[in-house]
BALOBA-1460 file (C-alpha; in Angstrom, 3 decimals):
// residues 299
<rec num="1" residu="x" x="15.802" y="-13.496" z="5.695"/>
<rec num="2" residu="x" x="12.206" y="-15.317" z="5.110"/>
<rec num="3" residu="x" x="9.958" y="-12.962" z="4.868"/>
<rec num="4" residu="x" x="6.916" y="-16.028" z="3.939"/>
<rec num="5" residu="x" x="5.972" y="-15.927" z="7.131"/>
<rec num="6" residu="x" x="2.547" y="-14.113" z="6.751"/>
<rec num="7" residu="x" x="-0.357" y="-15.945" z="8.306"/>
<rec num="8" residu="x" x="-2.633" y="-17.798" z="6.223"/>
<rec num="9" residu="x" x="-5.019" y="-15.983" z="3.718"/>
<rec num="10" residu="x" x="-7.977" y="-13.442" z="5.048"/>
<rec num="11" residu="x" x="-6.791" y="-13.721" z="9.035"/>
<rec num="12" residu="x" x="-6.426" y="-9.633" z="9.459"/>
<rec num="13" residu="x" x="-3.130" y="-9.906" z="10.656"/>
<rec num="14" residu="x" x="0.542" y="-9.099" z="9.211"/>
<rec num="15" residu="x" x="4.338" y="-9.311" z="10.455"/>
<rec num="16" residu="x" x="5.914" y="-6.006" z="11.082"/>
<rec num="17" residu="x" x="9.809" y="-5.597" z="11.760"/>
<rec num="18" residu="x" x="10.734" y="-2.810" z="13.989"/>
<rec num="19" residu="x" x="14.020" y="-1.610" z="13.080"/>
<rec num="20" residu="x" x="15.402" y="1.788" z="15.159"/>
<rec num="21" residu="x" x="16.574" y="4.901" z="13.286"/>
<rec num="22" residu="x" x="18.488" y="7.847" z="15.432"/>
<rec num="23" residu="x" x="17.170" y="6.179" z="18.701"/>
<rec num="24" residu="x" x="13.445" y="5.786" z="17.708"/>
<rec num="25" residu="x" x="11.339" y="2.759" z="17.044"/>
<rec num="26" residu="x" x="9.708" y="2.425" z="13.412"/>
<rec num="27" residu="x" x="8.010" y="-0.389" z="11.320"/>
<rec num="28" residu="x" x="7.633" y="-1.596" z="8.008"/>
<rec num="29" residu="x" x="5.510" y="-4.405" z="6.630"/>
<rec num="30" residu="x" x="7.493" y="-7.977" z="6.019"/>
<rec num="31" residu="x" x="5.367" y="-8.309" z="3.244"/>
<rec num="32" residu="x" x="7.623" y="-5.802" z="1.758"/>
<rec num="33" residu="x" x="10.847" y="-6.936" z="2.562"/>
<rec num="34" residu="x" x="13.239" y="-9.188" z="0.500"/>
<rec num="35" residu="x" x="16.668" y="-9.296" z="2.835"/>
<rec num="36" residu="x" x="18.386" y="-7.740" z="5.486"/>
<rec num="37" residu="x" x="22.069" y="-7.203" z="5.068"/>
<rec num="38" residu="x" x="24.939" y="-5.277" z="6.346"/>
<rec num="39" residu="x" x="25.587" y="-1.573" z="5.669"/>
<rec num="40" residu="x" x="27.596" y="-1.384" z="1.977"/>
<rec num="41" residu="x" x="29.854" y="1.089" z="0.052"/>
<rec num="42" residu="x" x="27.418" y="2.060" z="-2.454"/>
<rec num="43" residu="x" x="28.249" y="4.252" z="-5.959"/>
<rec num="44" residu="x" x="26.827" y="7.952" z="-5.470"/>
<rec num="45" residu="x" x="24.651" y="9.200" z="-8.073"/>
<rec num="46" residu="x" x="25.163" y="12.898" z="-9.666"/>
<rec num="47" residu="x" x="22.417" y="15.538" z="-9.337"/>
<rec num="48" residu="x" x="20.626" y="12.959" z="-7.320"/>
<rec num="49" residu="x" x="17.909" y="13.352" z="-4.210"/>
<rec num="50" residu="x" x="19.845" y="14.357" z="-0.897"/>
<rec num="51" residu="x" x="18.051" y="11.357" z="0.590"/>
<rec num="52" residu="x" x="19.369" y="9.314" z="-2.222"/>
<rec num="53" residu="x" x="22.880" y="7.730" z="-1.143"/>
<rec num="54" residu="x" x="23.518" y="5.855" z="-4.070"/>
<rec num="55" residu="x" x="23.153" y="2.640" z="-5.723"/>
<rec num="56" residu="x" x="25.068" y="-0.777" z="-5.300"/>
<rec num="57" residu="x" x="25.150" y="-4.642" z="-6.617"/>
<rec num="58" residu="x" x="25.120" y="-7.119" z="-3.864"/>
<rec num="59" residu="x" x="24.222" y="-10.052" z="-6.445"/>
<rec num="60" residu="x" x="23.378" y="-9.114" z="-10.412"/>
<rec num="61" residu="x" x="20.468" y="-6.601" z="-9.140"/>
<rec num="62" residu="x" x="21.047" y="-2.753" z="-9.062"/>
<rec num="63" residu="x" x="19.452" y="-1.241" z="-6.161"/>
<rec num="64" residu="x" x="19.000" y="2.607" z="-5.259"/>
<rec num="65" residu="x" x="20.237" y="3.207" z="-1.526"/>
<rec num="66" residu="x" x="17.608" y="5.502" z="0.489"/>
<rec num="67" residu="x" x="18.937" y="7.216" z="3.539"/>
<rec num="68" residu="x" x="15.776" y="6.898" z="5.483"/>
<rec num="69" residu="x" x="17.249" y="9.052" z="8.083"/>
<rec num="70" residu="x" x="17.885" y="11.780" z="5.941"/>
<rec num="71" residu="x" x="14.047" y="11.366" z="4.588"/>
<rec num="72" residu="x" x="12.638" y="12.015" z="8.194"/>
<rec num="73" residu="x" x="15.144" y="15.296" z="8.240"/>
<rec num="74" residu="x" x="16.961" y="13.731" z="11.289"/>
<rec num="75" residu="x" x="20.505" y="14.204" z="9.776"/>
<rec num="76" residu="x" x="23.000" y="11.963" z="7.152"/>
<rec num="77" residu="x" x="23.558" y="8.314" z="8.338"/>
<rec num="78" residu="x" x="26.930" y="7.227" z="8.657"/>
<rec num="79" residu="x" x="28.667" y="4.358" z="6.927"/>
<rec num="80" residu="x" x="27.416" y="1.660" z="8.907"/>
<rec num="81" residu="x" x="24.122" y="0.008" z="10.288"/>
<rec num="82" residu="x" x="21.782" y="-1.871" z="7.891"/>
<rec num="83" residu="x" x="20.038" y="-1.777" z="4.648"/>
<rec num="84" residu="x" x="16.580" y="-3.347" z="4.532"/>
<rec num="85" residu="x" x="15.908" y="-3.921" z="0.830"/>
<rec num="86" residu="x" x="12.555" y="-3.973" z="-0.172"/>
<rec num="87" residu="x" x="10.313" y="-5.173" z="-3.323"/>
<rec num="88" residu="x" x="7.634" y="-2.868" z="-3.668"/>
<rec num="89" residu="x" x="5.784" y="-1.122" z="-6.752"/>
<rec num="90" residu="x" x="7.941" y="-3.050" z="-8.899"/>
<rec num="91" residu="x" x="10.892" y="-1.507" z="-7.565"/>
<rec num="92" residu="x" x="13.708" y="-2.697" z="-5.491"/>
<rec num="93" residu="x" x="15.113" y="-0.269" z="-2.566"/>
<rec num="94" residu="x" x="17.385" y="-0.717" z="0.248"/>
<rec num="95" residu="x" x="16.868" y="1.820" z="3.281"/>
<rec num="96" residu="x" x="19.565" y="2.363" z="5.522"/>
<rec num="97" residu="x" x="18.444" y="2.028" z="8.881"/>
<rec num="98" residu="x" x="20.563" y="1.987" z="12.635"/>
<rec num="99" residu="x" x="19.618" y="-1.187" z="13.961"/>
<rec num="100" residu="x" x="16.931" y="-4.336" z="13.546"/>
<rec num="101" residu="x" x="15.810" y="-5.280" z="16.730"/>
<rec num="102" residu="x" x="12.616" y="-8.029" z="15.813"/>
<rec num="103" residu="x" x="9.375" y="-8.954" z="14.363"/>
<rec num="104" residu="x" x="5.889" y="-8.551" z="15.597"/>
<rec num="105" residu="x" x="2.846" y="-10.292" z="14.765"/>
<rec num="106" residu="x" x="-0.396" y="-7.478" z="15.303"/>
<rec num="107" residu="x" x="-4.114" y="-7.893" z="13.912"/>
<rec num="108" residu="x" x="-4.626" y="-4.832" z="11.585"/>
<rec num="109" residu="x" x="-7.352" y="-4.450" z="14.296"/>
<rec num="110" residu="x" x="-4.853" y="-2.996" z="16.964"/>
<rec num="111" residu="x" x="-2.977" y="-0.650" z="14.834"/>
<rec num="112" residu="x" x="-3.359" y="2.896" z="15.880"/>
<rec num="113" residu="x" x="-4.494" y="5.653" z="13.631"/>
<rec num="114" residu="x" x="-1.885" y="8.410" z="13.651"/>
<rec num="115" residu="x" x="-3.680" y="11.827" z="15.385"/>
<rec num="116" residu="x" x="-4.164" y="15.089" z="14.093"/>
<rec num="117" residu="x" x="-0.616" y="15.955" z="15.590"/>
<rec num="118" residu="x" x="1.105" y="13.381" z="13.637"/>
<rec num="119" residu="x" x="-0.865" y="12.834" z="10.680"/>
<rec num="120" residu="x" x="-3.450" y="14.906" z="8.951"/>
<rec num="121" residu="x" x="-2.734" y="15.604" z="5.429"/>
<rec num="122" residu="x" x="-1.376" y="13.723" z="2.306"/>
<rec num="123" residu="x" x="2.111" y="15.230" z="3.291"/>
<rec num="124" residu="x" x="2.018" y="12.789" z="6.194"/>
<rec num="125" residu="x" x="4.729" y="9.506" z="5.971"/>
<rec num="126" residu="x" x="2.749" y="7.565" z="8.545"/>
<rec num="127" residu="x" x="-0.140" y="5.024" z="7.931"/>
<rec num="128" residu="x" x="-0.100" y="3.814" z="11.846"/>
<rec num="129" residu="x" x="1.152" y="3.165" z="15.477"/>
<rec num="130" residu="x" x="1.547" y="-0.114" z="17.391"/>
<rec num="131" residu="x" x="1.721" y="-0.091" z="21.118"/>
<rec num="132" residu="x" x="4.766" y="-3.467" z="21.879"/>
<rec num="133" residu="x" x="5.288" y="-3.798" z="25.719"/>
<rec num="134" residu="x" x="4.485" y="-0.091" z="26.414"/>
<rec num="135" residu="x" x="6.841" y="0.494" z="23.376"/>
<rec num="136" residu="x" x="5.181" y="2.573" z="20.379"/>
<rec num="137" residu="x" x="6.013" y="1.661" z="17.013"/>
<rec num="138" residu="x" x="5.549" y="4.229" z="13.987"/>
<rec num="139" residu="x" x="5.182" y="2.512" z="10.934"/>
<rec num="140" residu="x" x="6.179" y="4.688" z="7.895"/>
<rec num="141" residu="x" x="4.291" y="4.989" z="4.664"/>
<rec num="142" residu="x" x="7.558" y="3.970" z="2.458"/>
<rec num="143" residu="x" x="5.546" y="4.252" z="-0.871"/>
<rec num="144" residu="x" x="4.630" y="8.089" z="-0.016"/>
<rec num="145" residu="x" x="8.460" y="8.389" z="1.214"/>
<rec num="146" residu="x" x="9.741" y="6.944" z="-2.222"/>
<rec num="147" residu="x" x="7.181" y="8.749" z="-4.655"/>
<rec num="148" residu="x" x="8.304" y="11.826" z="-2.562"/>
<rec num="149" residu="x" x="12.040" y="11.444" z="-3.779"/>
<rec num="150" residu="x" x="10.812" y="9.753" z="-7.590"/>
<rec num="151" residu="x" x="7.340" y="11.325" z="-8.332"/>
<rec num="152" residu="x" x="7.666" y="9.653" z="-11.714"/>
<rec num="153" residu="x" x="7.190" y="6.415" z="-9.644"/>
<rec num="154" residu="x" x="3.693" y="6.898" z="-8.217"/>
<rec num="155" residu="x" x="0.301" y="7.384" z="-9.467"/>
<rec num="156" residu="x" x="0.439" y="9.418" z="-12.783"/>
<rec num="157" residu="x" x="-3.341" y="10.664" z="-13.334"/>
<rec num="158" residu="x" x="-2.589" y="11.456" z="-16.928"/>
<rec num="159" residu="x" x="-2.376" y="8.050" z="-17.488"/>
<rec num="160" residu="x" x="-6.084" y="7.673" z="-17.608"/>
<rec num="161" residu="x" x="-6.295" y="10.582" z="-20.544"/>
<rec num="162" residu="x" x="-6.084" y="8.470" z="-23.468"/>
<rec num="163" residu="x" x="-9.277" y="6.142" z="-21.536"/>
<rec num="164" residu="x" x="-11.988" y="8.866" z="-22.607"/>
<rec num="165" residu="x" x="-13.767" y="7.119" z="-25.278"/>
<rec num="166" residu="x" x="-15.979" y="5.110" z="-22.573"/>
<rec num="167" residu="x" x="-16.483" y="8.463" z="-20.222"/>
<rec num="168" residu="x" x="-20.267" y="8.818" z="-20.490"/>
<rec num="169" residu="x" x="-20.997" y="5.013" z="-20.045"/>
<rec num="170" residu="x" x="-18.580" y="5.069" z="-17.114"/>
<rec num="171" residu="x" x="-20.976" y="7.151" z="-14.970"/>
<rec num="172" residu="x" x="-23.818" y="4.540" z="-14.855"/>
<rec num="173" residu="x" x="-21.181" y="2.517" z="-12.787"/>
<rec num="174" residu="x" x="-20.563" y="3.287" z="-8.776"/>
<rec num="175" residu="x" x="-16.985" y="2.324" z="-7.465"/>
<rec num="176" residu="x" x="-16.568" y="1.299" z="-3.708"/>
<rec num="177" residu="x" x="-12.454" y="2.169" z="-3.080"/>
<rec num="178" residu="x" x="-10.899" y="1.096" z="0.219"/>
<rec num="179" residu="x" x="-7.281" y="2.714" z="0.702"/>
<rec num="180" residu="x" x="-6.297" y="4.443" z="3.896"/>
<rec num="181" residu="x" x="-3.235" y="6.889" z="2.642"/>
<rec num="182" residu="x" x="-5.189" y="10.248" z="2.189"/>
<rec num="183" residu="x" x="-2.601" y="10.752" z="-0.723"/>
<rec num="184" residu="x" x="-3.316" y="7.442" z="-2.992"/>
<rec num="185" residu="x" x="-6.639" y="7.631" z="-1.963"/>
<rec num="186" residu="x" x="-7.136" y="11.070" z="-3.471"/>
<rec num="187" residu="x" x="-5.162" y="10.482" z="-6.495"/>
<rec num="188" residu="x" x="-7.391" y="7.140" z="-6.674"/>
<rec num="189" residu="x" x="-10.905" y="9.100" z="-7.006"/>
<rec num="190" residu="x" x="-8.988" y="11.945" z="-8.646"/>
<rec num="191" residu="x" x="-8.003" y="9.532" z="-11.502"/>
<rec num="192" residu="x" x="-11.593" y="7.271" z="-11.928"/>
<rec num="193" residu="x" x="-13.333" y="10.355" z="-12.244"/>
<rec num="194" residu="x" x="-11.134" y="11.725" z="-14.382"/>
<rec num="195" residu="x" x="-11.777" y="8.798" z="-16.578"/>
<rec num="196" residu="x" x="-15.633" y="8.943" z="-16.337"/>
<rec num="197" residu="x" x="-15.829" y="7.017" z="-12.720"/>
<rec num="198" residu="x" x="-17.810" y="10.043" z="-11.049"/>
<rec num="199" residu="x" x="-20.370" y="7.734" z="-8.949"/>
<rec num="200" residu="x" x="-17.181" y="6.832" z="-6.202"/>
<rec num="201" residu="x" x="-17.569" y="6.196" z="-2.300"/>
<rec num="202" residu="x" x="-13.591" y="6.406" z="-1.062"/>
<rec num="203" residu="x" x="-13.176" y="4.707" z="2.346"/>
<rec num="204" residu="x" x="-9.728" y="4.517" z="4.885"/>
<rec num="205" residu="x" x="-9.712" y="0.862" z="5.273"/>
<rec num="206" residu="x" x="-11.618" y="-2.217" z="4.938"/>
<rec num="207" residu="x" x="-13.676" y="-2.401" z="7.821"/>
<rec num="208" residu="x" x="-15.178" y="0.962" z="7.176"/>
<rec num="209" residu="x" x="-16.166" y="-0.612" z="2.981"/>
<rec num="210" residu="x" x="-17.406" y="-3.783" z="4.851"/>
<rec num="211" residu="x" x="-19.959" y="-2.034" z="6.843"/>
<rec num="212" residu="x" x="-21.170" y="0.048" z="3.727"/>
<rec num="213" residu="x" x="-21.212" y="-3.024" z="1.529"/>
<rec num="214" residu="x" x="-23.655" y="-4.795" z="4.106"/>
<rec num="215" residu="x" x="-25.753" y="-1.928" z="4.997"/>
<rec num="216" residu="x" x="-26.406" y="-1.398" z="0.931"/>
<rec num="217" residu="x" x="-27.044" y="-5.538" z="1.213"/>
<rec num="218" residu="x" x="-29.460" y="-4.980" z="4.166"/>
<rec num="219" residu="x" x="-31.184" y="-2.309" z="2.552"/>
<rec num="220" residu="x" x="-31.714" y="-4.464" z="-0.758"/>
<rec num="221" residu="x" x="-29.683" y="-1.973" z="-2.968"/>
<rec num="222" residu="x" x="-26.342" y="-2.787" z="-3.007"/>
<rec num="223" residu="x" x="-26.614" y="-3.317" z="-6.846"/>
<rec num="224" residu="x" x="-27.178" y="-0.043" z="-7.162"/>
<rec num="225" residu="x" x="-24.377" y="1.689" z="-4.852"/>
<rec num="226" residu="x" x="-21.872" y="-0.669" z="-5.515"/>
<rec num="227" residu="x" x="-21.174" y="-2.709" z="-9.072"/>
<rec num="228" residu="x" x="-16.925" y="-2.806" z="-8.173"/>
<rec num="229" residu="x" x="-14.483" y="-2.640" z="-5.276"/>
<rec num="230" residu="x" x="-11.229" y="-1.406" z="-5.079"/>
<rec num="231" residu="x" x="-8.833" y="-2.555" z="-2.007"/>
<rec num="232" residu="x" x="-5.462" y="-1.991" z="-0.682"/>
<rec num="233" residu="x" x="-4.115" y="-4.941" z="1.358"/>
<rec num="234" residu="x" x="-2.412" y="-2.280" z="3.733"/>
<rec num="235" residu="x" x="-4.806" y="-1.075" z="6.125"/>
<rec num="236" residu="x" x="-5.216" y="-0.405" z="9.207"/>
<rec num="237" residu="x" x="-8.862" y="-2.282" z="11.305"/>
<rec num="238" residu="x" x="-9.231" y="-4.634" z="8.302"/>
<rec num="239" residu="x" x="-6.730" y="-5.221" z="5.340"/>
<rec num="240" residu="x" x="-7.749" y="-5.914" z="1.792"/>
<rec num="241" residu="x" x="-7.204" y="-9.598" z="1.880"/>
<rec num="242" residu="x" x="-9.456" y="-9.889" z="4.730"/>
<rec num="243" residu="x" x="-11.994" y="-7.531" z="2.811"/>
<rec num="244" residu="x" x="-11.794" y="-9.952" z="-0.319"/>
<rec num="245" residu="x" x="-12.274" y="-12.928" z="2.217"/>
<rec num="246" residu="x" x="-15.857" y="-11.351" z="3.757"/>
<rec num="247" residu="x" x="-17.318" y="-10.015" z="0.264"/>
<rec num="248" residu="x" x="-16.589" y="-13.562" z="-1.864"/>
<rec num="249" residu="x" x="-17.483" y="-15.878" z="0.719"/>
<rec num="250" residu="x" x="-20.604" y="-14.127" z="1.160"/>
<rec num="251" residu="x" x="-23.807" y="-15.169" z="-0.831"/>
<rec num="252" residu="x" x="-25.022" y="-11.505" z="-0.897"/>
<rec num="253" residu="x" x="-21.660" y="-9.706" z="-1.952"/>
<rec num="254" residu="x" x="-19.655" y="-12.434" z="-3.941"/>
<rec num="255" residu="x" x="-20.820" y="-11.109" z="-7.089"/>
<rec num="256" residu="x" x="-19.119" y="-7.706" z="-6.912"/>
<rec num="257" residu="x" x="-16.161" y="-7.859" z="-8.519"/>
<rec num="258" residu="x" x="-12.904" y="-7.198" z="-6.341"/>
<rec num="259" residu="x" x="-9.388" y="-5.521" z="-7.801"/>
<rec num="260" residu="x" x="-6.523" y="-5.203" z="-4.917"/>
<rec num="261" residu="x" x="-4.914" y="-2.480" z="-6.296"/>
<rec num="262" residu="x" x="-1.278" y="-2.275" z="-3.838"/>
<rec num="263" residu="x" x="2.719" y="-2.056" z="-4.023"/>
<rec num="264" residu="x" x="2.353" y="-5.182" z="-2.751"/>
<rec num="265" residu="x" x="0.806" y="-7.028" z="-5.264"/>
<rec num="266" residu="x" x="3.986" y="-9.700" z="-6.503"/>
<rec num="267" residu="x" x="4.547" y="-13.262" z="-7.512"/>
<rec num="268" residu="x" x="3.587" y="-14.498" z="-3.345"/>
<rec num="269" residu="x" x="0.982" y="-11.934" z="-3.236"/>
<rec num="270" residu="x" x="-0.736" y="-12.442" z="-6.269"/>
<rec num="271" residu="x" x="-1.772" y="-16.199" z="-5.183"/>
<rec num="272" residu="x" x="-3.024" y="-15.284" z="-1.433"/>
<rec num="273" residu="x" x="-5.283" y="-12.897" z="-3.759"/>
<rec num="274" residu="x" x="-6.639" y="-15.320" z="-5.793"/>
<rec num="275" residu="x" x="-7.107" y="-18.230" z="-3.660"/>
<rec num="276" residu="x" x="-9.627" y="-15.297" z="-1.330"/>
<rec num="277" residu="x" x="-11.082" y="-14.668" z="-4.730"/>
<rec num="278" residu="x" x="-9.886" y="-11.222" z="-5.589"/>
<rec num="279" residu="x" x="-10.958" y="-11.183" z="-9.701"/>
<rec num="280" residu="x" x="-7.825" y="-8.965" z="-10.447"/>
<rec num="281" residu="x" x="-4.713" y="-7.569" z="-9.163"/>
<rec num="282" residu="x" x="-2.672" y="-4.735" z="-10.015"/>
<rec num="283" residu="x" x="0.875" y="-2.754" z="-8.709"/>
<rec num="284" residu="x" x="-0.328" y="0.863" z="-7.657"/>
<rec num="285" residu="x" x="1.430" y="2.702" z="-10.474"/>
<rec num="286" residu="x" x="-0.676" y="1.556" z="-13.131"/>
<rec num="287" residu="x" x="-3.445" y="3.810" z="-12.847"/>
<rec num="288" residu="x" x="-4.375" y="3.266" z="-16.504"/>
<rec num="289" residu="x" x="-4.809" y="-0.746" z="-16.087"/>
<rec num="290" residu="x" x="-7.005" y="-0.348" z="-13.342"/>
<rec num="291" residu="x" x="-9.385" y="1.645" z="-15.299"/>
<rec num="292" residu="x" x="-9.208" y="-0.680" z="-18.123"/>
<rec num="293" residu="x" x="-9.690" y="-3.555" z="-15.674"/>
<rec num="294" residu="x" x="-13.206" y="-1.943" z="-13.969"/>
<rec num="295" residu="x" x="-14.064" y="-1.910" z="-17.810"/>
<rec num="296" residu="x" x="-13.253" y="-5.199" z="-18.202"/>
<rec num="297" residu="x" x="-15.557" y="-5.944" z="-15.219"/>
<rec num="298" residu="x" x="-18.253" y="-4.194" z="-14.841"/>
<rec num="299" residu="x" x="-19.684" y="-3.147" z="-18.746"/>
């Protein structure tokens, strides 16, 4: 499958497959996606995850098998359907899913925020709804669904405890962070302080950072609210390459230095980044590179 089919840089839009699971309609970024292939007999693990089926070699790669049906407690799949295998966080996963039924091209703009009824808490594995033909869409947070089964492969804030030698300095430095999961955003602001960040502003997606970055610009103080930014490319209203887009092609704002900080972040990734401007570019998990990164930038 070719899965380069993302727009060009800093246009606010993305590809999202729909793919059905027990009947119901969900989504997942292309951006994450490597191939689609038939169901296969995969190798069960011992002791392993319920929602863990196994793992199995379709070239000379290993890849863990997710039962993404058992993950949204609808049941056990059966042997048969598809696995979407996916290149996030530096990890490679396959999800077994019922059916693939297309791709849709959406603005971040029209993606719906889940409610209070379906999402209010970091327990929640949905980062938005799209409305296709009447149809709606749920597209599943699959790095909250994967750190739920592998906590070891998320955001460790002990990473960050070996970073205190700078802690005092660190305050003199306010941190603008744009991520809309409630979980990584917490553990986010939970690690930077933790490391001496303390002066933070955490918003849920780029548009919301954009207006705060110009109304500090308007005011003449944006020097002092703002010296970095931190942005996921995942976002709902405005993504993070958009984001990096408005902020370096702006005469007022391209100073601040901008880290996208996503699963996302590979080899495709890293130059759509760079070519907007973004002045670094890190995988999620590493916590304790970011840190040493805003160093790197700001003192």
């Amino acid at each position: 499958m070719d899965t380069n089919i993302l727009l060009e840089n800093g246009t606010n839009e993305l590809e999202v497959l729909e793919f059905i699971l027990d009947g119901n309609s969900y989504g997942i970024n292309v951006a994450k996606i490597t191939e689609i292939i038939p169901y296969q007999k995969v190798t069960p693990i011992p002791n392993a995850h319920p929602s863990i089926e196994g793992i199995f070699m379709p070239r000379d790669l290993m890849i863990t098998a997710i039962d993404l049906k058992n993950c949204l407690q609808r049941g056990q799949s059966e042997e048969k359907g598809l696995f979407i295998i996916t290149h996030f966080n530096k990890l490679d996963i396959a999800f077994h899913v019922d059916q693939v039924i297309g791709i849709h091209r959406v603005a971040w703009s029209e993606i719906i925020k889940p409610g209070t009824t379906v999402s209010n808490s970091e327990d929640a594995i949905s980062t938005g709804i799209i409305k296709i033909n009447e149809k709606l869409i749920i597209i599943l947070d699959f790095e909250k669904i994967i750190t739920d089964i592998s906590p070891e492969t998320g955001i460790m804030i002990s990473d960050v405890d070996d970073l205190s030698d700078k802690k005092q300095e660190r305050m003199n430095y306010p941190v603008l962070i744009a991520e809309d999961s409630p979980l990584l955003n917490k553990l986010i602001v939970d690690s930077l302080r933790r490391a001496g960040y303390g002066d933070l502003i955490h918003t849920e997606n780029g548009q919301e950072a954009w207006d705060i970055i110009c109304g500090f610009a308007k005011d003449g103080n944006l020097d002092a609210h703002v010296k970095c930014l931190i942005t996921d490319i995942e976002m709902p209203l405005m993504d993070g390459h958009r984001l990096t887009k408005l902020v370096k092609s702006n005469d007022e704002t391209k100073h601040i230095p901008v880290i996208i900080f996503s699963s996302l972040v590979n080899e495709d990734m890293r130059k759509k980044g760079e070519s907007l401007g973004a002045d670094a570019q890190l995988s999620k998990p590493e916590i304790g590179n970011l840190v040493k990164v805003i160093d790197s930038l700001v003192m």
